[in-house]
C-alpha positions as CSV (number, residue, x, y, z in Angstrom):
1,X,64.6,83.6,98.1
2,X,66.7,85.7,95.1
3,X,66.2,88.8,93.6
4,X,66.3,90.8,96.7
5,X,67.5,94.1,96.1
6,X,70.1,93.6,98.9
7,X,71.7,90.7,96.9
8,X,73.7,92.2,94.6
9,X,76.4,92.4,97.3
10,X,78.8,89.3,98.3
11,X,77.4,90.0,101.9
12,X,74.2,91.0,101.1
13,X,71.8,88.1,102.1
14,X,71.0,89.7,105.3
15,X,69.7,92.9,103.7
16,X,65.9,93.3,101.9
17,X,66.7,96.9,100.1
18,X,69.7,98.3,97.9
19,X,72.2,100.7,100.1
20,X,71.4,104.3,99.0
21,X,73.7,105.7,96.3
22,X,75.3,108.2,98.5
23,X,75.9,105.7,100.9
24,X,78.0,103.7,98.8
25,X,79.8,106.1,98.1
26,X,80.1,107.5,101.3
27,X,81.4,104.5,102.8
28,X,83.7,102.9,99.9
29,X,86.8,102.9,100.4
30,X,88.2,101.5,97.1
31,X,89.5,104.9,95.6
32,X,92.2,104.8,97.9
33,X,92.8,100.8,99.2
34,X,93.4,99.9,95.9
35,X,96.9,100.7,96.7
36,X,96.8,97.3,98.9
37,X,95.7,95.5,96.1
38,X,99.1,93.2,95.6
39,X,99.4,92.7,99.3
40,X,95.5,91.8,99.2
41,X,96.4,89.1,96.1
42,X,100.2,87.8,98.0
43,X,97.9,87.3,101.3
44,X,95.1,85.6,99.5
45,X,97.8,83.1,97.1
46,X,99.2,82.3,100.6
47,X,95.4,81.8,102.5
48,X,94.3,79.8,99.7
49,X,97.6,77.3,99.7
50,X,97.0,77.2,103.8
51,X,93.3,76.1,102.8
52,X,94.6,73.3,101.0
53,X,96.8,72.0,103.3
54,X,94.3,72.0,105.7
55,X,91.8,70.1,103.3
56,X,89.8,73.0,102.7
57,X,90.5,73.2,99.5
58,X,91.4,70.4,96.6
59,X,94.9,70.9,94.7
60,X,92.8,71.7,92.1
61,X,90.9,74.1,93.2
62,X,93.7,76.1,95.0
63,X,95.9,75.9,91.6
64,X,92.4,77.6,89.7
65,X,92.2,80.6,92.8
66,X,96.0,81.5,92.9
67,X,96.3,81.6,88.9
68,X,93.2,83.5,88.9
69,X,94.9,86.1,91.6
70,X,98.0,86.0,89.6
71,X,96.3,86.7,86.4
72,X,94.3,89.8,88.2
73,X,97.9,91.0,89.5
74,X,98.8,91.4,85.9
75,X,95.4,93.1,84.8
76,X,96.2,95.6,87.5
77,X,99.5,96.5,86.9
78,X,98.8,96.9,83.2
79,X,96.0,99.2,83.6
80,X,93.0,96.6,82.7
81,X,91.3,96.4,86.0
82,X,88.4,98.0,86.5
83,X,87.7,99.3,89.8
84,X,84.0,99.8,91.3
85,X,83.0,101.5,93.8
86,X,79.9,99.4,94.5
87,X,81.9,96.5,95.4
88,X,83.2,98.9,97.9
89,X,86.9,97.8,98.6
90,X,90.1,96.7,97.1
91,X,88.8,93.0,98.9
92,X,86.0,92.6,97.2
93,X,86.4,94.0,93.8
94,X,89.3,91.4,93.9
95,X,87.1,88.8,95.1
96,X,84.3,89.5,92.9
97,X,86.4,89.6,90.0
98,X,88.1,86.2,90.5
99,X,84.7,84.4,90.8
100,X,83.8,85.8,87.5
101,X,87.2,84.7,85.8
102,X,87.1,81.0,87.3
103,X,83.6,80.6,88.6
104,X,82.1,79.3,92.1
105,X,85.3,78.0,93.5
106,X,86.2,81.7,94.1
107,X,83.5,81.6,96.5
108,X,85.6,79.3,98.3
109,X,88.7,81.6,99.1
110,X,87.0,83.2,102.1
111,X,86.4,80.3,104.0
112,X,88.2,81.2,107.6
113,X,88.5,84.3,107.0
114,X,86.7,87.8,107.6
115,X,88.0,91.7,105.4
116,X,88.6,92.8,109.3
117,X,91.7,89.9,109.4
118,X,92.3,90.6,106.0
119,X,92.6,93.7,105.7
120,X,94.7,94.1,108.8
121,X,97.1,91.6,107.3
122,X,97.3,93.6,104.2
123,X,98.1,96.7,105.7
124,X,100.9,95.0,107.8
125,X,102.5,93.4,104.4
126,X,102.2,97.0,103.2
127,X,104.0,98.9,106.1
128,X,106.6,96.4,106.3
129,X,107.3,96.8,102.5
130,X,107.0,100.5,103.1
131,X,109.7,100.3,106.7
132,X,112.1,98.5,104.4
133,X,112.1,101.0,101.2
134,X,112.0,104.2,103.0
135,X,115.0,102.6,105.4
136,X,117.3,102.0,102.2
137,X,116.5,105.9,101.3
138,X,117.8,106.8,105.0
139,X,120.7,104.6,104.3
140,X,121.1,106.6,100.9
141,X,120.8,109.7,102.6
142,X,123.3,108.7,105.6
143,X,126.3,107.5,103.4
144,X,126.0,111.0,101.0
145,X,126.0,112.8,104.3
146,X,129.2,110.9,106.0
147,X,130.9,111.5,101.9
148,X,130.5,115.0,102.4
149,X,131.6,115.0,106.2
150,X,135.0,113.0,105.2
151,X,135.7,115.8,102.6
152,X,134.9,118.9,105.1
153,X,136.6,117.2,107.9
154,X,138.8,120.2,107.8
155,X,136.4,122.7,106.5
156,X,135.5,125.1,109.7
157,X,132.7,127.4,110.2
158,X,130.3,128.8,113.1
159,X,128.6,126.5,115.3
160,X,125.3,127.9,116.5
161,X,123.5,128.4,119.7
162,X,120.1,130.5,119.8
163,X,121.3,131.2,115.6
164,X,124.2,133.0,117.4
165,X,127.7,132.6,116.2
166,X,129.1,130.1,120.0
167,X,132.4,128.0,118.8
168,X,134.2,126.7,115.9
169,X,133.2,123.5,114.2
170,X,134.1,121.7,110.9
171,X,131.1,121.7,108.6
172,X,132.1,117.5,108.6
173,X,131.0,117.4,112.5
174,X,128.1,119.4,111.8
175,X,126.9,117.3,109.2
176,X,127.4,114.0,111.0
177,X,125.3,115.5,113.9
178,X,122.7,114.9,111.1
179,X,123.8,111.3,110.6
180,X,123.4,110.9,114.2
181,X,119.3,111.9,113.5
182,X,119.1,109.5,110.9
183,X,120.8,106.4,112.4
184,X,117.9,106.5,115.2
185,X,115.4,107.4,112.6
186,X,116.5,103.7,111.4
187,X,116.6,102.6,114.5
188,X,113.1,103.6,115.2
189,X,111.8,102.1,112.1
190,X,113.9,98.7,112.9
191,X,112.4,98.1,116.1
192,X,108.7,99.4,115.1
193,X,109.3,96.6,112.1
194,X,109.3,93.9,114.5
195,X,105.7,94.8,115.6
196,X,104.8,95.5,112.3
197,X,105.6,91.6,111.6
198,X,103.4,90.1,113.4
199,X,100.0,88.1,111.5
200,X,96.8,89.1,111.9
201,X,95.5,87.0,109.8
202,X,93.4,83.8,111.1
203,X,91.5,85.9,113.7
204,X,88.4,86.4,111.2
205,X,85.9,89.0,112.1
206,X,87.0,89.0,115.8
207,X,86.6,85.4,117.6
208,X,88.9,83.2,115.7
209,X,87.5,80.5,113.2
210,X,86.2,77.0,113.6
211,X,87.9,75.8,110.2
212,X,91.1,73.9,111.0
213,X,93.5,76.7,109.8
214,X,97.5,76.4,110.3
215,X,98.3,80.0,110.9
216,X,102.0,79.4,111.4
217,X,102.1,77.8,108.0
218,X,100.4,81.2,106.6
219,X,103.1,83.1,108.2
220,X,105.5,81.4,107.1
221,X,104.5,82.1,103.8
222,X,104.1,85.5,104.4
223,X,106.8,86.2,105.8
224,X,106.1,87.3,109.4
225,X,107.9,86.6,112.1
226,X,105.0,85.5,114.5
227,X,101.4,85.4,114.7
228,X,99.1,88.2,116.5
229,X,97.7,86.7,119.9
230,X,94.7,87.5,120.4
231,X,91.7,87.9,117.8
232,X,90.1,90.5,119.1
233,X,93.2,92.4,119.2
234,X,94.9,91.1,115.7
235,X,91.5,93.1,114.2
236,X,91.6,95.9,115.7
237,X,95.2,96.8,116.7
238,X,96.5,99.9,114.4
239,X,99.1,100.2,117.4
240,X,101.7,99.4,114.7
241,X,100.4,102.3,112.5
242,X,100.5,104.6,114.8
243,X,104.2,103.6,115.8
244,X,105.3,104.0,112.3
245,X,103.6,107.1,112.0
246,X,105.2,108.2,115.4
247,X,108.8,107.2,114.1
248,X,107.6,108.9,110.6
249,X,107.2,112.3,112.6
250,X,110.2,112.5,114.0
251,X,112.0,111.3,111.0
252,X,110.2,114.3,109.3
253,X,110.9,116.6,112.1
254,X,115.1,115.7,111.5
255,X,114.2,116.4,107.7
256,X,112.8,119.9,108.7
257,X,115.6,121.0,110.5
258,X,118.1,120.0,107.9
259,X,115.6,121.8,105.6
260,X,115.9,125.1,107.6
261,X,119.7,124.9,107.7
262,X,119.3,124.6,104.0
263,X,117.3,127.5,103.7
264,X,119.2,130.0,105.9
265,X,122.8,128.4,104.6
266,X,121.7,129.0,100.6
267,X,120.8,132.6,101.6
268,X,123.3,135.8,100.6
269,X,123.2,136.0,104.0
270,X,124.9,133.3,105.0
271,X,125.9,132.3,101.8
272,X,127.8,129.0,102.7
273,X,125.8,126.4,100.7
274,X,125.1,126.6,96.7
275,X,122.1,124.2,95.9
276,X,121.9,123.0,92.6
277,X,119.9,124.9,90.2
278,X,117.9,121.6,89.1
279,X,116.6,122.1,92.8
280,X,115.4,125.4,93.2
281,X,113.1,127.5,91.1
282,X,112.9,131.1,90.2
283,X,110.3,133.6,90.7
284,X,107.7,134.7,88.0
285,X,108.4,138.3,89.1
286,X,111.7,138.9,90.2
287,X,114.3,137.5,87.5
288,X,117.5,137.0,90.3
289,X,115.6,135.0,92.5
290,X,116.8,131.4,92.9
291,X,114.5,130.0,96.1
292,X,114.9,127.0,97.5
293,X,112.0,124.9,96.9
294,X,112.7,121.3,98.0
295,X,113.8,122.4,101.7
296,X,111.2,124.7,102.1
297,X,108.9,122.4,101.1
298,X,110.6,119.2,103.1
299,X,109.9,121.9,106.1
300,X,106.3,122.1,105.1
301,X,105.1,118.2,104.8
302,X,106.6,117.9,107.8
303,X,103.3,119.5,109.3
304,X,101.0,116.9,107.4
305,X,103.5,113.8,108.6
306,X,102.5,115.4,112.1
307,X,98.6,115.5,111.5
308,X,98.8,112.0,110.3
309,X,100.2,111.3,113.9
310,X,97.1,113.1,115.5
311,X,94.7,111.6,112.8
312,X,95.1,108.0,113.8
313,X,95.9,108.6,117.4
314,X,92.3,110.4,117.3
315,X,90.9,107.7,115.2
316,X,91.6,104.7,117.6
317,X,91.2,106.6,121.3
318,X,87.5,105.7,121.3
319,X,87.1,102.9,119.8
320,X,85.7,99.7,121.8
321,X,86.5,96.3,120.9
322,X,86.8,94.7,118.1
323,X,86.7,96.2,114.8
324,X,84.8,99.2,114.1
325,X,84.3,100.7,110.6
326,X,86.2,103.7,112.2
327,X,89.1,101.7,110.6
328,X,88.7,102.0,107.4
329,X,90.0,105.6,108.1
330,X,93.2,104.2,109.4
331,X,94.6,104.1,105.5
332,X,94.8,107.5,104.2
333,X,97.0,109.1,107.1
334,X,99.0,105.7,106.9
335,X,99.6,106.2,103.2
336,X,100.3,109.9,103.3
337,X,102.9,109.3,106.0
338,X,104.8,106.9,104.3
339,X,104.8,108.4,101.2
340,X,105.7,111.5,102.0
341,X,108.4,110.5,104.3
342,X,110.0,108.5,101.4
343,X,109.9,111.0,99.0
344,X,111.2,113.6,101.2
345,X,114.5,111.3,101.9
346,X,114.5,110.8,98.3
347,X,114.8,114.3,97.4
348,X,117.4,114.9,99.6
349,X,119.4,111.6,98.9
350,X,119.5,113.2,95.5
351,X,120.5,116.8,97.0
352,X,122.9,116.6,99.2
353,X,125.6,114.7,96.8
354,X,125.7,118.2,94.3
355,X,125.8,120.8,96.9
356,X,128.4,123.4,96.4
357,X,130.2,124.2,99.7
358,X,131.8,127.5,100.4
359,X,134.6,126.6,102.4
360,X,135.7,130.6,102.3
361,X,132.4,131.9,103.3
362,X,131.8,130.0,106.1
363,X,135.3,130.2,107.4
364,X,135.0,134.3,107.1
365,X,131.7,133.3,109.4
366,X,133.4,131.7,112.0
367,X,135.6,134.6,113.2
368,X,132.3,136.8,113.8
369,X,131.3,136.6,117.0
370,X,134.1,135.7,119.1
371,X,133.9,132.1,118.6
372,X,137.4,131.5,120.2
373,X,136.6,132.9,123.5
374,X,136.0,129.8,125.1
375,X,139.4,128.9,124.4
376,X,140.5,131.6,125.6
377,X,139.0,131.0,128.9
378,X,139.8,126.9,128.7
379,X,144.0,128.9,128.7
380,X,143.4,130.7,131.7
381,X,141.8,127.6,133.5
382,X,145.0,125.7,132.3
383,X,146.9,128.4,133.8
384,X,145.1,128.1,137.2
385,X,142.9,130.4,137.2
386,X,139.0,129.2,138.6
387,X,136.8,129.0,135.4
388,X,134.4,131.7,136.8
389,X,136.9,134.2,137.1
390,X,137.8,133.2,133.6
391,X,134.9,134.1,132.3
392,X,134.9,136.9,134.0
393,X,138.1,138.1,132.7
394,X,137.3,136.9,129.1
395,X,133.9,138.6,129.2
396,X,135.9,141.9,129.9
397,X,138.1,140.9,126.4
398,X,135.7,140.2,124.5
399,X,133.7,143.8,124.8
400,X,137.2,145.6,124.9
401,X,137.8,143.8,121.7
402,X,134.3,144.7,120.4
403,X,134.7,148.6,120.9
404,X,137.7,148.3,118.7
405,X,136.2,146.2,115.9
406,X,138.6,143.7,116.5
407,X,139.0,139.7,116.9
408,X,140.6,138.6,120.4
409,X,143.7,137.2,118.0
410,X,144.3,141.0,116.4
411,X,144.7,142.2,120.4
412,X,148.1,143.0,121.1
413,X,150.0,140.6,124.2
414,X,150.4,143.6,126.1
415,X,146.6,144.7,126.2
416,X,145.7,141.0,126.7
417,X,147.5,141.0,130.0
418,X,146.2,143.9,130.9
419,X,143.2,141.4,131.9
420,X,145.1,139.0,133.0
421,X,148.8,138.1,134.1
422,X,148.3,134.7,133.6
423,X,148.2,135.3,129.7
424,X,151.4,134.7,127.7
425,X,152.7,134.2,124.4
426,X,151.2,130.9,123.6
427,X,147.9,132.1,124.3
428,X,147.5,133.0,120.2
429,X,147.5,129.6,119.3
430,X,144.3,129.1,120.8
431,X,142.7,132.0,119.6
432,X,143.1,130.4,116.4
433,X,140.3,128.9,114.4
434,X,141.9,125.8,113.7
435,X,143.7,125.5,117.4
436,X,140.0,125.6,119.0
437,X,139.0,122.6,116.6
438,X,141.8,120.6,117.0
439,X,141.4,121.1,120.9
440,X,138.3,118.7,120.9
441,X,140.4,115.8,120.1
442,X,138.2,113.3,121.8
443,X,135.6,111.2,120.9
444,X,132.7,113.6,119.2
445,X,134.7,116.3,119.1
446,X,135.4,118.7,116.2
447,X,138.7,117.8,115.7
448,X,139.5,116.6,111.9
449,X,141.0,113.6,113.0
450,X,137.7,112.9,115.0
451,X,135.5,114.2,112.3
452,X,137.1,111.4,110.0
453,X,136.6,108.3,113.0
454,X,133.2,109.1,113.6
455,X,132.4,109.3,109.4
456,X,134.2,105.5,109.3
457,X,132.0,104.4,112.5
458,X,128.9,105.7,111.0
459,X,129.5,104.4,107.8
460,X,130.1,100.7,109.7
461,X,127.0,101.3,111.9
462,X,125.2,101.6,108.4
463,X,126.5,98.6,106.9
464,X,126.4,96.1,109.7
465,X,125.1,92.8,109.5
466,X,121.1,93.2,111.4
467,X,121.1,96.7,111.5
468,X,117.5,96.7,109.9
């Protein structure tokens, strides 16, 4: 029978009426899987060549489907591809318009195979693509960070507990602590890659095919590491999505955090940071304002990384086996967190190279607040007195100091051993700023000559052989 109203559709034998308008639309997906489309054509070239191997397919005929791919690669990419929503997906409108460029043997191409093991191959070949360009921005990022450390080895200001002034740091350690965030970011990413690589592909709608397929010659050609297990799993695993998206969030959540420090570092009242004017933006109102618009707005897709997270772990929690159409919303949250988590590394990448450091600021920071008292009380332990009673005793300095208006290092000998016998004159070369930081001369400590080992570990860490 022909004609049907259902049979304008590659699958649409089965059906005796025309889907309703708003249905098509309603369930097309096209308008944002189009992105797939060159992972959809590199999986197809590679199915196809597999088909002929196999003696599914004739040398000819696989030559005609992967030049006909090839030659809708370069429609797309120049703009000349038409996109319709009818044909529902990036799949089909491919599919559809390779059997209109070289005729019925485009039929052929979807022998042994289903869009639910096509589809979930594409998205894989996507991700991975995505893992390994949004790795080389963290790398970016990482080396401009450990630059800047190796500069400010010696540079000290105020490290922070509860936003309150605590010790002295070097703005170098403080800056590799972000380093620290970003090597497990990549190592997140590495390690969720692996999963990532494995081929769906092969396990057709959900059982498997009774076509002779070699799916190890597939991967191969694909370049995947392995082949998915199962079939009713390979369709309707998005365990890998999720994982990225996972590792995506907390990548985002580092990002944030840097983004507040940013924020609260570029303000007059901290004043310790000048961010490039090509990175901020003014207000329409208020002509001194320079805000700064890329951290604050780093901080704020952080938020939608997150509900990408909580979209897809919703998506999948009641799903039965195998594939469900619940899928198809699996792309969007995918998308949104890879993109945004590239871009934001990008912008920063670009940042952090061309920030102005106030060296004098933040040093004028670090003797607010005492920061030196822990030295202090580090002397009197060295001098045998119990660390409790140290902290006692320095307790009793500090607010003494405090109802003068005065550092512990302006106190005079005499009034210092008024709290305790113990202290003599070598007791100011602790109180120092740069006698506390070169105290922590051990391994992650602030002192310069450690600042400097860690920045040449990290920057090996970065560079070894396998670290993706």
């Amino acid at each position: 029978m022909t004609g049907d109203p259902g049979n304008d559709r590659l699958w649409g034998g089965r059906f005796s009426e025309a889907t309703n308008r708003f249905v098509e639309e309603f369930t097309a997906s096209v308008g944002f899987d189009q992105r797939l489309y060159a992972c959809d054509i590199t999986g197809s070239v590679a199915h196809a060549r597999m088909l002929a191997r196999c003696g599914m397919l004739t040398g000819a005929e696989c030559d005609a489907i992967v030049g006909g791919l090839e030659d809708i690669r370069i429609d797309i990419e120049r703009g000349e591809f038409a996109w319709i929503d009818e044909l529902e997906d990036v799949h089909m409108n491919i599919e559809a318009r390779l059997t209109e460029r070289i005729g019925a043997v485009g039929k052929k191409l979807h022998t042994a195979r289903s869009r639910n093991d096509q589809v979930a191959t594409d998205v894989r070949l996507y991700l991975r693509a995505e893992i390994d360009a949004i790795t080389a921005e963290i790398e970016r990022l990482a080396n401009a960070l450990i630059d800047c450390a190796e500069r400010e080895a010696q540079t000290i200001m105020p490290g922070y507990t509860h936003l309150q002034p605590a010790q002295p740091v070097t703005f170098g350690h403080h800056l590799l602590a972000w380093v620290e965030m970003l090597l497990r970011d990549r190592e997140r990413l590495a390690d969720c890659r692996k999963r990532v690589n494995r081929m769906p592909l092969g396990a057709a709608a959900l059982a498997g095919t009774s076509f002779p397929i070699d799916r190890a010659y597939t991967a191969e050609l694909l370049g995947f590491e392995s082949v998915c297990e199962n079939s009713l799993d390979a369709v309707s695993d998005r365990d890998f999505a999720i994982e990225f998206t996972a590792a995506a969030s907390l990548a985002m959540m580092h990002l944030s955090r840097f983004s507040e420090e940013l924020v609260l570092w570029s303000s007059p009242q901290f004043g310790f940071v000048e961010l490039p004017d090509r990175f901020c933006t003014g207000s329409s109102i208020m002509p001194q304002k320079k805000n700064p618009d890329v951290p604050e707005l780093v901080r704020g897709k952080s938020g939608r990384v997150f509900g990408d997270l909580v979209a897809l772990l919703t998506l999948m929690k009641g799903q039965p086996l195998a594939y469900n159409k619940d899928n198809q919303e699996d792309k969007e949250p995918l998308f949104d967190a890879a993109v945004t988590l590239g871009q934001c590394l990008r912008a920063y990448a670009d940042l952090v190279p061309h920030i102005e450091i106030r060296r004098e600021r933040m040093r004028a920071a670090a003797r607010d607040g005492y920061t030196t008292a822990t030295d202090l009380a580090d002397y009197l332990v060295r001098k045998g007195v119990p660390f409790r009673d140290a902290h006692a005793i320095v307790g009793r300095a500090v607010r003494h100091a405090s109802e003068q208006g005065v550092d512990l290092d302006a106190l005079a000998l005499e009034t210092l051993r008024e709290f305790a016998p113990q202290i003599e004159d070598d007791v100011f070369a602790v109180l120092t700023l740069e006698g506390s930081v070169a105290a922590r001369d051990h391994v992650g400590g602030t002192a310069p000559e450690q600042v400097r080992a860690a920045a040449g570990r990290a920057r090996a860490r970065l560079s070894a052989v396998g670290a993706k």
